[in-house]
PyMOL CGO cylinders between C-alpha atoms (Angstrom):
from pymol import cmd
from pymol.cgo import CYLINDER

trace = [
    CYLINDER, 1.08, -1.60, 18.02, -1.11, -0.57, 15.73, 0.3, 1, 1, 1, 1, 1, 1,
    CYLINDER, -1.11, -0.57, 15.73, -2.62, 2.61, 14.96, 0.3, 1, 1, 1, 1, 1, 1,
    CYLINDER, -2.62, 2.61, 14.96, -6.82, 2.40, 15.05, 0.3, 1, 1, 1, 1, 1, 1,
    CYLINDER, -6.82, 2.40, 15.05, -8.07, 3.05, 11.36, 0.3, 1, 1, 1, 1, 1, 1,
    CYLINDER, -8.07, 3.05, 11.36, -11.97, 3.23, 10.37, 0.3, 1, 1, 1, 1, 1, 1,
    CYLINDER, -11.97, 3.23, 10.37, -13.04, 0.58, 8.02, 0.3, 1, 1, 1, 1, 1, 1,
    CYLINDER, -13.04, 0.58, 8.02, -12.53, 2.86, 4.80, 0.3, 1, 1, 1, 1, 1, 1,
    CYLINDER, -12.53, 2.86, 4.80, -8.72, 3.83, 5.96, 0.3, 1, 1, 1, 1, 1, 1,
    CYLINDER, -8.72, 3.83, 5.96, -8.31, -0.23, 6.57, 0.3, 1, 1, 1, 1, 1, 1,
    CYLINDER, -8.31, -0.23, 6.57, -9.70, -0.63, 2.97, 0.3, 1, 1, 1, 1, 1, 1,
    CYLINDER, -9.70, -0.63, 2.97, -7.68, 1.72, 1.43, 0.3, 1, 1, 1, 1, 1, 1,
    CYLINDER, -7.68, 1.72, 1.43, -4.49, 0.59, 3.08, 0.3, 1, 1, 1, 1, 1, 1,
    CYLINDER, -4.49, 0.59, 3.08, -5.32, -2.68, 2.42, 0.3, 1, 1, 1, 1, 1, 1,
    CYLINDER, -5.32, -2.68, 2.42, -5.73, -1.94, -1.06, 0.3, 1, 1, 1, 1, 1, 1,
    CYLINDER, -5.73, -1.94, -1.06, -2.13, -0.09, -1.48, 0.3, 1, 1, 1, 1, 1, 1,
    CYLINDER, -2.13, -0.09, -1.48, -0.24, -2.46, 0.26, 0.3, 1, 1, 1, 1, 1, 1,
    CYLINDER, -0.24, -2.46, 0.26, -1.82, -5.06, -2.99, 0.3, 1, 1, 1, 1, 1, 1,
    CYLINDER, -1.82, -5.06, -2.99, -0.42, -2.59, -5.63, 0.3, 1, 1, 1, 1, 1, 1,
    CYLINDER, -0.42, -2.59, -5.63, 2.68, -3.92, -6.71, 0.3, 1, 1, 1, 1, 1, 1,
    CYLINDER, 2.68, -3.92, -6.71, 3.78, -0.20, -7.34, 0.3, 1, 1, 1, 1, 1, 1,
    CYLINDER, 3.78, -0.20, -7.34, 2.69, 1.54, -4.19, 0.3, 1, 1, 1, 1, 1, 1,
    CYLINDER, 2.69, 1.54, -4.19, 5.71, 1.80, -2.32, 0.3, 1, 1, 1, 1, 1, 1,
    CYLINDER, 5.71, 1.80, -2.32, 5.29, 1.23, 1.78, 0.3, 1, 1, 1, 1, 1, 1,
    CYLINDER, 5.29, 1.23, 1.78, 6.71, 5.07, 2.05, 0.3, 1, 1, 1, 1, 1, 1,
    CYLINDER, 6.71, 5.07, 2.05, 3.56, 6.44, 0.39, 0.3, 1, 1, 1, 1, 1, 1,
    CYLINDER, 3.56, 6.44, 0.39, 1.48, 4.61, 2.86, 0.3, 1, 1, 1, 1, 1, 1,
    CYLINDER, 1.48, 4.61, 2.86, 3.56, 6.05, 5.59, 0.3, 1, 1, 1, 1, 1, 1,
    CYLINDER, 3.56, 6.05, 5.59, 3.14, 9.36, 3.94, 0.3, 1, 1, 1, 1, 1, 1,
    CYLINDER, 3.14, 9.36, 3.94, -0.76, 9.36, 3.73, 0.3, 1, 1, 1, 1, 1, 1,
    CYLINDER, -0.76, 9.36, 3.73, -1.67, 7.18, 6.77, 0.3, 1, 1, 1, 1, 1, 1,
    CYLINDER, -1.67, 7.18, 6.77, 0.96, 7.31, 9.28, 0.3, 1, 1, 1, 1, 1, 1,
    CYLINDER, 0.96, 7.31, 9.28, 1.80, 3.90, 9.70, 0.3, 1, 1, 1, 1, 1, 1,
    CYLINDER, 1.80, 3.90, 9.70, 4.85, 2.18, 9.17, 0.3, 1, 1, 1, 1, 1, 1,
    CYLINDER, 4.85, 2.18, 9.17, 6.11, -1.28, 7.30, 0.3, 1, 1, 1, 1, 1, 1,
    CYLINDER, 6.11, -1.28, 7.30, 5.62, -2.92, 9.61, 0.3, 1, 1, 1, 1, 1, 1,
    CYLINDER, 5.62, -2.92, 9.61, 2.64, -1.87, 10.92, 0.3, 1, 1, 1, 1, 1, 1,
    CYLINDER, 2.64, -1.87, 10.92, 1.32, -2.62, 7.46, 0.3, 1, 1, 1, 1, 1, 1,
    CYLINDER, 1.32, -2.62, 7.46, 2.49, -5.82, 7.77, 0.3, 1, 1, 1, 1, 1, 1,
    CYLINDER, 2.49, -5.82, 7.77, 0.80, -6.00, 11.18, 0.3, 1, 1, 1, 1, 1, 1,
    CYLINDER, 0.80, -6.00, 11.18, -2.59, -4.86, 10.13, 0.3, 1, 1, 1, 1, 1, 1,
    CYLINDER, -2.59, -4.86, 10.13, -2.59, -7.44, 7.04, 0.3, 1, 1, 1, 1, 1, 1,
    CYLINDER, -2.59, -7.44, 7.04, -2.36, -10.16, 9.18, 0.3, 1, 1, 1, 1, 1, 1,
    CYLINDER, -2.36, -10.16, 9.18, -4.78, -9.33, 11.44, 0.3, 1, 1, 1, 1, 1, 1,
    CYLINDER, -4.78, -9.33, 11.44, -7.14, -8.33, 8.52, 0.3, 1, 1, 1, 1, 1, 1,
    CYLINDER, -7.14, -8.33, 8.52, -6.77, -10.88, 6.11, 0.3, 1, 1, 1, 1, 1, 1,
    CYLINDER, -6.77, -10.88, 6.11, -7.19, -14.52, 5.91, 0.3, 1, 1, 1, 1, 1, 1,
    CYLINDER, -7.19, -14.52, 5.91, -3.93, -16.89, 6.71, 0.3, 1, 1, 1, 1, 1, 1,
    CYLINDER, -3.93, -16.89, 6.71, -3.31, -17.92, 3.27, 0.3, 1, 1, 1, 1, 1, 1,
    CYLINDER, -3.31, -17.92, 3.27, -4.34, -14.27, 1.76, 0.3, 1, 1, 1, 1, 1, 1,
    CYLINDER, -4.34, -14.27, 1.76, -1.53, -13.02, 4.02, 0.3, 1, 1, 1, 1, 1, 1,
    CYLINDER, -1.53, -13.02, 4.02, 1.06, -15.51, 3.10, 0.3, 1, 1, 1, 1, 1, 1,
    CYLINDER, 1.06, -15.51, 3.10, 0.57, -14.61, -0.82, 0.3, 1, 1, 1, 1, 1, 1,
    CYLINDER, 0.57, -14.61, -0.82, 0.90, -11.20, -0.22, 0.3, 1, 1, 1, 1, 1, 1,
    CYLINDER, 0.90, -11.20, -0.22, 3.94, -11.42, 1.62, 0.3, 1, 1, 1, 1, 1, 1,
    CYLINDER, 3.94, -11.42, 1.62, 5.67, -13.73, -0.51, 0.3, 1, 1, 1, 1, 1, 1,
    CYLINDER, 5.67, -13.73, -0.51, 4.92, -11.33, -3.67, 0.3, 1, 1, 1, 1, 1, 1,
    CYLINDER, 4.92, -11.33, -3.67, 6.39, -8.26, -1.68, 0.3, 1, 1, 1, 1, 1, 1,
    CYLINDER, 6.39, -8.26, -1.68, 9.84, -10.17, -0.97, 0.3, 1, 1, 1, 1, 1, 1,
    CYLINDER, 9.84, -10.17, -0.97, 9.26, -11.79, -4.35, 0.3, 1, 1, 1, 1, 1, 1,
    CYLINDER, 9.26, -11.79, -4.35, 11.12, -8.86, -6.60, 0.3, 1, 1, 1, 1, 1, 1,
    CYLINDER, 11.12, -8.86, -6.60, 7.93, -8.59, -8.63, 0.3, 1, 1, 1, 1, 1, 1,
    CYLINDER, 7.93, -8.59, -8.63, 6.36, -6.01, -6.60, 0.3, 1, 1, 1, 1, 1, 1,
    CYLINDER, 6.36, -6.01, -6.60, 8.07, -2.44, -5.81, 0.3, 1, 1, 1, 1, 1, 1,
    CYLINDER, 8.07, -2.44, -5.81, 6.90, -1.97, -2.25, 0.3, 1, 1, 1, 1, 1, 1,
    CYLINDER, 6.90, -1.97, -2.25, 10.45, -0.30, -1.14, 0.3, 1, 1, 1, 1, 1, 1,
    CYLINDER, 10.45, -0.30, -1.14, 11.58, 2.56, -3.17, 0.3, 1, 1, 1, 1, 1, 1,
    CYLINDER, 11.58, 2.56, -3.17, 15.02, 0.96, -3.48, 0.3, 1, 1, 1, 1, 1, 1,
    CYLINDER, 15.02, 0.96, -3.48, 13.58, -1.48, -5.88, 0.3, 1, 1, 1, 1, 1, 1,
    CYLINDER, 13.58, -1.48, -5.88, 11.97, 1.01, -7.93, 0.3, 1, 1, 1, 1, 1, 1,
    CYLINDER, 11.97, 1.01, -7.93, 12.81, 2.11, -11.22, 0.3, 1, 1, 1, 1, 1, 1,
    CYLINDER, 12.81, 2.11, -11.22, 14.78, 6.10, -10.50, 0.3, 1, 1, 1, 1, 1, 1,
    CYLINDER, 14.78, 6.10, -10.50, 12.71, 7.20, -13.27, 0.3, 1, 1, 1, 1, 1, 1,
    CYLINDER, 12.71, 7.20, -13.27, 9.34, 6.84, -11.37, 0.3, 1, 1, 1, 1, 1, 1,
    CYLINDER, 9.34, 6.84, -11.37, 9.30, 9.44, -8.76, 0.3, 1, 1, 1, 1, 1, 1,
    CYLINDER, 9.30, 9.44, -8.76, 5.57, 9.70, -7.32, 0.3, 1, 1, 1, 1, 1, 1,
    CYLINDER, 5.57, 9.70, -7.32, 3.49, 7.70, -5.65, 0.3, 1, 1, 1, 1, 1, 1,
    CYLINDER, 3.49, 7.70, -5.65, -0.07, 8.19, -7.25, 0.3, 1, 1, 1, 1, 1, 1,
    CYLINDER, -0.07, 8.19, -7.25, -1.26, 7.14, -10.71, 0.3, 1, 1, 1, 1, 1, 1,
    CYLINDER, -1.26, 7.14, -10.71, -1.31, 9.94, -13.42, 0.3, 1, 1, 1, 1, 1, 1,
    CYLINDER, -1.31, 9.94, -13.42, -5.02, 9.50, -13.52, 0.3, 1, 1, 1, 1, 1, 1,
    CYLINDER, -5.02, 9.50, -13.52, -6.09, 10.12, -10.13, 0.3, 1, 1, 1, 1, 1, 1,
    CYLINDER, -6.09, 10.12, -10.13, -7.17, 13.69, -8.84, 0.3, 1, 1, 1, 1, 1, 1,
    CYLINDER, -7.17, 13.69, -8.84, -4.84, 15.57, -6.79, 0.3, 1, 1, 1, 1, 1, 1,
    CYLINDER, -4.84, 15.57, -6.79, -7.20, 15.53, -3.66, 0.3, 1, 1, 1, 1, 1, 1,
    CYLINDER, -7.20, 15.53, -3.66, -10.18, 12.77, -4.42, 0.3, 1, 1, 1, 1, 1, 1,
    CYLINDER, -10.18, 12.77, -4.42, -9.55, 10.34, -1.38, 0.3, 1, 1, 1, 1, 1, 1,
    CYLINDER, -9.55, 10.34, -1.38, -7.95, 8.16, -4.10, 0.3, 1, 1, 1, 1, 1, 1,
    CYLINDER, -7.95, 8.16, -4.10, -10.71, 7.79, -6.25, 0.3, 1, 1, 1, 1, 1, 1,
    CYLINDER, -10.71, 7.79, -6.25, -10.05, 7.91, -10.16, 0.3, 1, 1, 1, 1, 1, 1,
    CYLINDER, -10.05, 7.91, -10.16, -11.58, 10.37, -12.07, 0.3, 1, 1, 1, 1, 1, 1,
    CYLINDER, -11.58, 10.37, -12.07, -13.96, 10.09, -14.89, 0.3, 1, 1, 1, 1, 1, 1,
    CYLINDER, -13.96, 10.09, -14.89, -13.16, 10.10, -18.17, 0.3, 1, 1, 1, 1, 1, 1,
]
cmd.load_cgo(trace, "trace")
């Protein structure tokens, strides 16, 4: 089951579970939901064949979605160049 997110949250999550480099951990850590309720709410969200890429570039080894697969050396899970509390948005520069 999964949680109930406004469309904003959906977009967000959405958007982070794309990024090759946003590990499912720092989803959990911001939204509360788990792998497989990521996995859950992509299906339901996006179109068959959207959800079949996506899912086949997570298992792929490109992507970085568990932190066992990451490089030691990175240890966040934000970009340098966001603000510390922005709702995610990047700041100007």
């Amino acid at each position: 089951m999964v949680k109930e997110f406004n469309v904003i949250q959906t977009d967000r999550i959405i958007e982070m579970a794309w990024e090759d480099k946003t590990p499912f951990e720092a989803i959990a850590f911001q939204f509360g939901i788990s792998e497989s309720g990521v996995i859950e709410l992509m299906r339901r969200e996006l179109k068959p064949s959207s959800f079949q890429l996506w899912r086949k570039r997570v298992n792929s080894g490109v992507s970085q979605k568990h932190l066992m697969k990451r490089n030691p050396e990175i240890d966040r899970f934000k970009c340098k160049r966001q603000r510390t509390i922005s709702h995610n948005k990047i700041s100007k520069r």
